[in-house]
C-alpha distance (Angstrom), angle and dihedral (degrees) to the residues before:
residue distance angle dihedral
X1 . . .
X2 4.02 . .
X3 3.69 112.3 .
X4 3.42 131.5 -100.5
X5 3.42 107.2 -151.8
X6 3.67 133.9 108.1
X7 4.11 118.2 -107.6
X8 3.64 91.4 -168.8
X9 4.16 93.9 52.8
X10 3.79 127.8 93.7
X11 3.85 104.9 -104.4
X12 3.72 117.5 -99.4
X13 4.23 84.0 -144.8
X14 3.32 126.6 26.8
X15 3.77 123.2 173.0
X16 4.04 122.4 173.1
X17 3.79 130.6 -171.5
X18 4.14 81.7 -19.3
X19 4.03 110.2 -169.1
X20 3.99 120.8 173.1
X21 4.04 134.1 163.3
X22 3.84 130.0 -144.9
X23 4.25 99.8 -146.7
X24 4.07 96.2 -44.5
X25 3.84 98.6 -19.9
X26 3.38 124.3 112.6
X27 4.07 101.6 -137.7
X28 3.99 97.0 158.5
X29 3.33 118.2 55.1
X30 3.91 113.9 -175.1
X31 3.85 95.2 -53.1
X32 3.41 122.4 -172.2
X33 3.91 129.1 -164.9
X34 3.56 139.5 144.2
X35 4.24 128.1 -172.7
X36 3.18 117.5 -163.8
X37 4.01 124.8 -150.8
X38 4.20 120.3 -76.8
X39 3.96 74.6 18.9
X40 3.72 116.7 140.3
X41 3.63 109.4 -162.4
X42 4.27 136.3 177.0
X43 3.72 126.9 -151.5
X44 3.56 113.0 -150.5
X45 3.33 148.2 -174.8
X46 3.71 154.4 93.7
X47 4.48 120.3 -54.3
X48 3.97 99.2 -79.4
X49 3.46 98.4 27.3
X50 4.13 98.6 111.2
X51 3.72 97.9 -104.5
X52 4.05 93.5 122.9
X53 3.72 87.6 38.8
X54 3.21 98.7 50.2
X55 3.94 98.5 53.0
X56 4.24 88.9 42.2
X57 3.04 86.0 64.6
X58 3.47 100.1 47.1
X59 3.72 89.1 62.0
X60 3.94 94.7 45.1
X61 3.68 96.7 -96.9
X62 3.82 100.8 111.8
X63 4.12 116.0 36.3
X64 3.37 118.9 -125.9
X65 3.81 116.3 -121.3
X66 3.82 91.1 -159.4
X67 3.77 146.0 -14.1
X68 3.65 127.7 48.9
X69 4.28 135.2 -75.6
X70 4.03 107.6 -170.9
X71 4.11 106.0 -177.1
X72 3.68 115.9 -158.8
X73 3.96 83.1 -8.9
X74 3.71 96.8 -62.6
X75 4.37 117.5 109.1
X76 3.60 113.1 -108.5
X77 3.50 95.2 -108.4
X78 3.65 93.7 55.4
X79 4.10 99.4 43.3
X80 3.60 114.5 102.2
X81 3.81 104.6 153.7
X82 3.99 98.5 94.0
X83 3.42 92.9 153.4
X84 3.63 83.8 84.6
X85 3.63 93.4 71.7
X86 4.24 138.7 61.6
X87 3.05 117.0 -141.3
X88 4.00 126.3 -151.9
X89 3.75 112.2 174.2
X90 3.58 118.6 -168.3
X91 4.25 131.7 -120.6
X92 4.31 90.5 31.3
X93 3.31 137.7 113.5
X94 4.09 133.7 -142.1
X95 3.83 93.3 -113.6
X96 3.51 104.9 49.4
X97 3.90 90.6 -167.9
X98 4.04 87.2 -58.7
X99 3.44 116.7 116.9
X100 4.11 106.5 -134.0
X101 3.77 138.7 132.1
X102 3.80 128.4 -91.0
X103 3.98 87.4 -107.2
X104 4.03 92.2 39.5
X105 3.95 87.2 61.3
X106 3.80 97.8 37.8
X107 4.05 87.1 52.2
X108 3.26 86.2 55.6
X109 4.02 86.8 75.7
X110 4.03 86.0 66.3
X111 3.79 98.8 63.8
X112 3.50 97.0 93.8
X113 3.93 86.2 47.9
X114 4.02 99.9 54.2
X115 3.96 131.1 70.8
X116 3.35 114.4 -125.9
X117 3.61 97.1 -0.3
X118 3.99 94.1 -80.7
X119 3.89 106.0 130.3
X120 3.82 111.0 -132.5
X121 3.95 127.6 -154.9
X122 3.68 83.0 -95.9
X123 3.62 89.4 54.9
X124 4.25 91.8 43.4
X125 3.99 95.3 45.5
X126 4.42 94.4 52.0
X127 3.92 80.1 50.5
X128 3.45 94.4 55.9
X129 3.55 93.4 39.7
X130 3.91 91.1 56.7
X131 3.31 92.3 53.7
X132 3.42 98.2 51.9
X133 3.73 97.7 52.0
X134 4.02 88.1 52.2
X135 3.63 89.0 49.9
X136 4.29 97.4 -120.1
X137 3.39 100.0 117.3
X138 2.95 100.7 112.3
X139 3.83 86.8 51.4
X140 4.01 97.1 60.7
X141 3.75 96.8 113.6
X142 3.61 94.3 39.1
X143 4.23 121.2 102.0
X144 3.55 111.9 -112.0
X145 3.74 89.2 -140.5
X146 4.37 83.0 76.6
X147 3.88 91.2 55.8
X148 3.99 133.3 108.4
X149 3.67 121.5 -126.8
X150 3.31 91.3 -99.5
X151 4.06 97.8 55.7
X152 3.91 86.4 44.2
X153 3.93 85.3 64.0
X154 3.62 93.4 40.9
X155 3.90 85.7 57.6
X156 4.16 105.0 48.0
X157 4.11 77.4 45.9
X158 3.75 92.7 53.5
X159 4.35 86.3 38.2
X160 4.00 85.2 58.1
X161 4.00 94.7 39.1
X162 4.44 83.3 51.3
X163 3.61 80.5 73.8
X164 3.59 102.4 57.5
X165 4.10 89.1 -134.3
X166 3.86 117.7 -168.8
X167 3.67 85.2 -159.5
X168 3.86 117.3 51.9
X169 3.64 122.8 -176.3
X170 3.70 127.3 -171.1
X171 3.73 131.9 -170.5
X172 4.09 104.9 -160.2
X173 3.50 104.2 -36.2
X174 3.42 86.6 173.6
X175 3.50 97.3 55.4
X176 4.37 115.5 117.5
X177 3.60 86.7 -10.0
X178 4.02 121.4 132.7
X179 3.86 126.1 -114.1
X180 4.34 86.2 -101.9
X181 3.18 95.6 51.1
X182 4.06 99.7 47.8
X183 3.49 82.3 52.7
X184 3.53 96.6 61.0
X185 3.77 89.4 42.3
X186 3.56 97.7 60.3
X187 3.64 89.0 48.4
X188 3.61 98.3 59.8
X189 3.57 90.7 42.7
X190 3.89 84.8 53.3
X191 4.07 82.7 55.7
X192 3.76 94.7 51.1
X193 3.99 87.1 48.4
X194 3.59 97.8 60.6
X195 3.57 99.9 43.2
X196 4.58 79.9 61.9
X197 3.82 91.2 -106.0
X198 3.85 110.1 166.0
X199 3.83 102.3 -123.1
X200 4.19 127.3 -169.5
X201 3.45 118.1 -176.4
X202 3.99 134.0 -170.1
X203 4.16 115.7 -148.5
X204 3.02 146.2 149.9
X205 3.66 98.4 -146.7
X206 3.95 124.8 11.3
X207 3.81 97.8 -129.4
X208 3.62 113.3 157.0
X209 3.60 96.8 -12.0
X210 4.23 85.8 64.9
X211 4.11 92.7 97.5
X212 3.66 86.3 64.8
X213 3.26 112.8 47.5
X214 3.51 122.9 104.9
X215 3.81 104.7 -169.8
X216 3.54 130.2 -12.1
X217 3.40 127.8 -153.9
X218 4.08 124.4 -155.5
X219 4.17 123.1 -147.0
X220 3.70 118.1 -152.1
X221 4.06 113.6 -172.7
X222 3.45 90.7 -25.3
X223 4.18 100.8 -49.6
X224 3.88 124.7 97.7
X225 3.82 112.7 -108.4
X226 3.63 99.8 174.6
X227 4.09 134.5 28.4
X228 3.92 112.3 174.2
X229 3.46 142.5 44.4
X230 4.20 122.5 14.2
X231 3.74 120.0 -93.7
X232 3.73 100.3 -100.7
X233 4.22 78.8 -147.4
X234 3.73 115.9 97.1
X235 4.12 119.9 -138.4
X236 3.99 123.8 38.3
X237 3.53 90.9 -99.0
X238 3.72 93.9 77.9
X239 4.30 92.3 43.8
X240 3.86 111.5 124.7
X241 3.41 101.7 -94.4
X242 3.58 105.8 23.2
X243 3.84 115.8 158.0
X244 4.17 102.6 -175.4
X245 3.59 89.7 -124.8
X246 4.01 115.1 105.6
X247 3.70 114.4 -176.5
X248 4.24 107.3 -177.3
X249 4.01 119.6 -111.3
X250 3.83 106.8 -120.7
X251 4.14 103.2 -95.1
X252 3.57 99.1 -152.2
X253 3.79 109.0 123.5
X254 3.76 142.1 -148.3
X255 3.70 123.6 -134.0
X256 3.74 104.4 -91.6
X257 4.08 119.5 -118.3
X258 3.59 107.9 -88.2
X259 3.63 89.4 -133.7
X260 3.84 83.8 61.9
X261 3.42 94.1 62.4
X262 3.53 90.7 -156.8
């Protein structure tokens, strides 16, 4: 589809000559990738490629050991405002071991967005509204500890939507989640799209999402071997660059910046 971004805007991500390690492996290796606003934008690739690294460290969860991420064209160092961005991380669930309600965890995505911690109307209605678009409304007084896999993901996607983002990233939102469900997904995400939201996703095949996506750009062993249009191809196995051998990131995760309100 033609893009929607805008060539003459600062980029809302902006990563040059990107390198990063997990313990003492090398998992980035000189990465470069920009997105530009209105932009929707897939990171693919086969398991141990970089893709997860690549976006943790967008949102200051892995360090970079050299090159340069610029969010929103402000250094990483310097950029404070996170409550520009949704977060999504991939292999959690909604409860993390807490019990809470579907619309305690979703307001959870309005911290960063409320003084003193006291949640406004403001702060009540974009809950609401997040909930609506995933379609768990009706599920706001419900524990999250009674929910599928699929309504888990529905919730951390409403919880980054609470913030009213204009950059959402996604880690495999697809990932373990039934047909239903993806459906609903992709809708949302078709929402978020046509209000000019700035949208990065990480898959591992495009699937429903594939009428959206602008550009897609594929990781091999931590380098970029394609930038432009989507593999027409469905499945990872037919990726440029694909190699048939899939060696696992590590999965241990940080704690998530509070102002991510992941």
């Amino acid at each position: 589809m033609a893009s929607r971004a805008r060539d003459d805007a600062e980029p809302v991500i902006s990563l040059s000559s990107a390198t990063a390690s997990l313990g003492s492996r090398p998992v980035l290796r000189g990465v470069d990738l920009t997105v530009r606003r209105g932009e929707v934008v897939a990171l693919l690739g086969a398991n141990g490629s970089g893709k997860s690294t690549a976006v943790r460290a967008m949102v200051g969860q892995v360090p970079l050991t050299g090159g340069e991420l610029r969010l929103f064209g402000t250094s990483l160092r310097r950029f404070r405002d996170w409550a520009r961005i949704g977060y999504v991380p991939q292999r959690t669930t909604a409860a993390s071991g807490v019990p809470a309600t579907v619309r305690e965890v979703v307001s959870a995505g309005r911290l960063a967005r409320t003084r003193l911690g006291l949640p406004r109307r403001a702060d009540r209605e974009a809950v609401a509204r997040a909930l609506e678009l995933v379609g768990m409304a009706g599920r706001a007084g419900d524990s999250v500890n009674a929910l599928s896999g699929g309504q888990h993901q529905r919730v951390l996607i409403a919880r980054a939507l609470a913030t009213e983002p204009d950059l959402l990233i996604m880690d495999e939102p697809m990932a373990g989640v039934d047909h239903g469900s993806q459906q609903v997904l992709a809708d949302t995400l078709r929402d978020q799209v046509a209000t000019g939201a700035t949208v990065l996703l990480v898959l591992h095949e495009l699937g429903p999402l594939e009428p959206l996506i602008d550009r897609a750009v594929v990781l091999r062993d931590g380098c970029v071997v394609h930038d432009g249009l989507p593999p027409k191809a469905v499945g990872q196995h037919a990726l440029p660059g694909h190699d048939h051998v899939h060696p696992h990131e590590g999965s241990t995760a940080e704690p998530i910046r509070t102002g991510l309100l992941t």
